[in-house]
C-alpha positions as CSV (number, residue, x, y, z in Angstrom):
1,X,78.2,101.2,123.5
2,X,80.1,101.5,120.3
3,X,78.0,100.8,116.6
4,X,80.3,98.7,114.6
5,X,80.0,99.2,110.6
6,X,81.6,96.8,108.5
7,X,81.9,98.6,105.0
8,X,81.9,96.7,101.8
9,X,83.2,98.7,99.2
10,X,84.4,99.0,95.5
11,X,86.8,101.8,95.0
12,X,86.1,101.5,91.3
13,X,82.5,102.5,92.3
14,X,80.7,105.6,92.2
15,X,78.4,104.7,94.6
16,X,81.0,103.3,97.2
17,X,82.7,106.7,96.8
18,X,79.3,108.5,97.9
19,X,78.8,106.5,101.2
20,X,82.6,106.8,102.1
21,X,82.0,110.5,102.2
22,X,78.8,109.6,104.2
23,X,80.4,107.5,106.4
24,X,82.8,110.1,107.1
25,X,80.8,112.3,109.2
26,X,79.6,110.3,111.6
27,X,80.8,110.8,115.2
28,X,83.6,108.5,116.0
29,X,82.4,108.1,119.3
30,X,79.3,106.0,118.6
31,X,80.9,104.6,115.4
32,X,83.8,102.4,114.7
33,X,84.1,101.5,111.1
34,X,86.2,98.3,109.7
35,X,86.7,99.2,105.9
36,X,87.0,96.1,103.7
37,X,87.6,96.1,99.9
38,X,86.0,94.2,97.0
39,X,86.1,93.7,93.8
40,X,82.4,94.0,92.5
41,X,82.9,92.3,89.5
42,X,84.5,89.1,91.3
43,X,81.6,89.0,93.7
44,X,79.0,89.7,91.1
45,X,81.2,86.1,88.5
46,X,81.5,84.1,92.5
47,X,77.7,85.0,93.2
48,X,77.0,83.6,89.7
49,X,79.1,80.3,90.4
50,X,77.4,79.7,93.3
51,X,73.8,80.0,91.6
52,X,75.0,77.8,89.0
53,X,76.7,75.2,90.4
54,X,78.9,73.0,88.1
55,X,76.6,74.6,85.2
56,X,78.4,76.8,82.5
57,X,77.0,80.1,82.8
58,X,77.6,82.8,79.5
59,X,78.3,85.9,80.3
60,X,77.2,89.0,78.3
61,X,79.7,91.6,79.6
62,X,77.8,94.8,78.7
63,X,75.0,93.4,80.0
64,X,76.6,91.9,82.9
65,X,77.6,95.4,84.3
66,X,74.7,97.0,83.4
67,X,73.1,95.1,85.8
68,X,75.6,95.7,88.6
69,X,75.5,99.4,88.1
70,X,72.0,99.8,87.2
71,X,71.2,100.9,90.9
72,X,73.4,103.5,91.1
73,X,72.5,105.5,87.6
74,X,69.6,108.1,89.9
75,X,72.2,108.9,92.1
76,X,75.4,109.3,90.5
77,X,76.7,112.3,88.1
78,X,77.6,112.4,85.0
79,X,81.0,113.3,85.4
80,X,81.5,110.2,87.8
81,X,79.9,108.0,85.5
82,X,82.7,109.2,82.6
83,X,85.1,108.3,85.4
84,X,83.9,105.1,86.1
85,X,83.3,104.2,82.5
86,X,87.3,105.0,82.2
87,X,87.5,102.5,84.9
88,X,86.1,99.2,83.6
89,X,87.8,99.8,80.2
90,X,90.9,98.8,81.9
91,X,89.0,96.0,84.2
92,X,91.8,95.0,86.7
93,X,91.8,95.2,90.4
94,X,95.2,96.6,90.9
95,X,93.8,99.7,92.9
96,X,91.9,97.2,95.3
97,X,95.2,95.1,95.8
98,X,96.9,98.5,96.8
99,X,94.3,98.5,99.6
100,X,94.6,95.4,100.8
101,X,98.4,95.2,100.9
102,X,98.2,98.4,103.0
103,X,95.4,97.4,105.1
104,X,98.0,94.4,105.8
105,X,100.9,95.7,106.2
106,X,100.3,99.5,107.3
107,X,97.1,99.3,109.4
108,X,98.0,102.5,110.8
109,X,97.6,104.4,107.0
110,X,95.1,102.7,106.1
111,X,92.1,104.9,106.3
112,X,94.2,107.4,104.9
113,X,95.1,105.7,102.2
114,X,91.4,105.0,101.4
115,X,90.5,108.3,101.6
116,X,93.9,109.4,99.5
117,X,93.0,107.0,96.5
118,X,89.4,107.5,96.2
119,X,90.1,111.6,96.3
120,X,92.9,111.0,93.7
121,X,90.2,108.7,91.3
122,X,86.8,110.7,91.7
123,X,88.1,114.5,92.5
124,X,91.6,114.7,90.8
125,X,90.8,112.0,88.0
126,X,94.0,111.1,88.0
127,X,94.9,107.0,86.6
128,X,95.1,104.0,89.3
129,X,95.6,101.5,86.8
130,X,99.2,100.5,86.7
131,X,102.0,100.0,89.4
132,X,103.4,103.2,88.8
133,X,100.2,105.2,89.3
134,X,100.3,103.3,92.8
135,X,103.5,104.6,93.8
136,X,102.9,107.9,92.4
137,X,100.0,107.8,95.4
138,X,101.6,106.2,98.2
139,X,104.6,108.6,97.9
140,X,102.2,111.4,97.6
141,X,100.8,110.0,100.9
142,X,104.4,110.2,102.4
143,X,105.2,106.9,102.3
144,X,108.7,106.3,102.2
145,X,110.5,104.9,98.7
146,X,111.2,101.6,99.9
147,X,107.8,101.4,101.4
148,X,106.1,102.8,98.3
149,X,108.1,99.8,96.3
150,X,106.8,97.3,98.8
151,X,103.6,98.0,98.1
152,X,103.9,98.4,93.7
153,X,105.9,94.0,94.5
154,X,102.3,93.6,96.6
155,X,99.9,94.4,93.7
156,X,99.9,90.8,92.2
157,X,101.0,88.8,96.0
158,X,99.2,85.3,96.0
159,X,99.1,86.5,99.9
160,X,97.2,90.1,99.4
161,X,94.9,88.5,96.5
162,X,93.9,85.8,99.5
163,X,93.1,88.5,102.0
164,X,91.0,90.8,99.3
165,X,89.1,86.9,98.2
166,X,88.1,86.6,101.6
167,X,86.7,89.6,101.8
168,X,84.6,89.1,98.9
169,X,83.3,85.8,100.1
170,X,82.8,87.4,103.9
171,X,80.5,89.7,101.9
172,X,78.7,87.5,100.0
173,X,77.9,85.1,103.2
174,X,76.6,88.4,104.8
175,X,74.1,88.2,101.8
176,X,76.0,91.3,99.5
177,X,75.8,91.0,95.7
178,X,77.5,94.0,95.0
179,X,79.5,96.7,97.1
180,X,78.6,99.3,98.9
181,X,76.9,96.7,101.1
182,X,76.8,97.4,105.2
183,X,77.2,94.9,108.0
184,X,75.9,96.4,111.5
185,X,77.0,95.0,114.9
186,X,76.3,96.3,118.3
187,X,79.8,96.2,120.3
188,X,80.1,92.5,121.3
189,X,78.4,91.3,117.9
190,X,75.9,89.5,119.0
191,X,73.2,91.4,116.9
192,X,74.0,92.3,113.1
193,X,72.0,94.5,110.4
194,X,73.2,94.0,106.8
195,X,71.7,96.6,103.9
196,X,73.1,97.7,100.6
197,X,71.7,101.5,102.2
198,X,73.0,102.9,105.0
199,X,69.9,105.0,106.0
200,X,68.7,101.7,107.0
201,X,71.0,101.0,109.4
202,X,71.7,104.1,111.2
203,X,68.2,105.9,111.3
């Protein structure tokens, strides 16, 4: 019988990055992977609301992502971290949206598309930031020019942001506070696992 992995992941994270390559090479014949995107600074504020209630809660930003990275600092290189640093400077989700709207709309080049973007961010270290840095990839993925515009009008669609939001709260009520974050299943679901570490799951 088939494993089922949900993956939770952040592809503004260095960390999310490292188990996608992980995730990569295992057999896909006792593995089938769903690959769901999140925003770990949305589920890190929603987690917060939650906690809070109706309460006003300040937020301290550096210290706010210190504490959301702090887990990943042992395991992460320097040259990532630069990355990533680059990354929050310009704190949008437009990469993440460009996920989603593919995940929707081209199921098919999805995985491919994961795989394209994150290579594109952590090995090339080429921008993701702006509409035009999105259609620079999904052409470069072979994408069609009409298709590639389809997905730059998707970036800011009340429909995609929906679809990425339930994501993040399909996360969070599988007990995640940040991405990466795992959800195990055997192949009718009736038994789940759910870790932030893979090792966990899989030994």
């Amino acid at each position: 019988m088939t494993t089922r992995i949900k993956y939770f992941y952040d592809v503004l994270c260095p960390s999310s990055w490292q188990n996608l390559l992980r995730l990569q090479e295992l057999p896909s014949t006792s593995f089938s992977i769903d690959y769901q995107p999140v925003v770990n600074k949305r589920m890190k504020l929603l987690n917060l609301q939650r906690e809070a209630g109706k309460r006003f809660v300040p937020i301290n930003p550096e210290q706010f992502f210190a504490e959301l990275y702090c887990k990943d600092a042992p395991t992460i290189s320097a040259e990532h971290w630069q990355v990533h640093e680059q990354l929050l400077e310009e704190l949008n989700q437009t990469p993440h949206m460009f996920l989603q709207a593919v995940k929707l709309y081209f199921s098919d080049r999805y995985v491919d598309a994961i795989d394209h973007l994150n290579r594109r961010i952590w090995e090339q270290r080429l921008p993701v930031s702006r509409g035009y840095h999105l259609f620079q990839t999904a052409t470069a993925m072979g994408f069609e020019f009409r298709q590639s515009d389809f997905l730059v009008t998707q970036l800011c669609h009340h429909v995609v942001n929906e679809a990425l939001g339930k994501g993040i709260v399909d996360a969070i009520e599988h007990g995640a506070v940040r991405a990466p974050f795992f959800v195990l299943s055997n192949g009718n679901g009736t038994e789940k696992r759910c870790s932030e570490k893979l090792d966990e799951l899989i030994q």
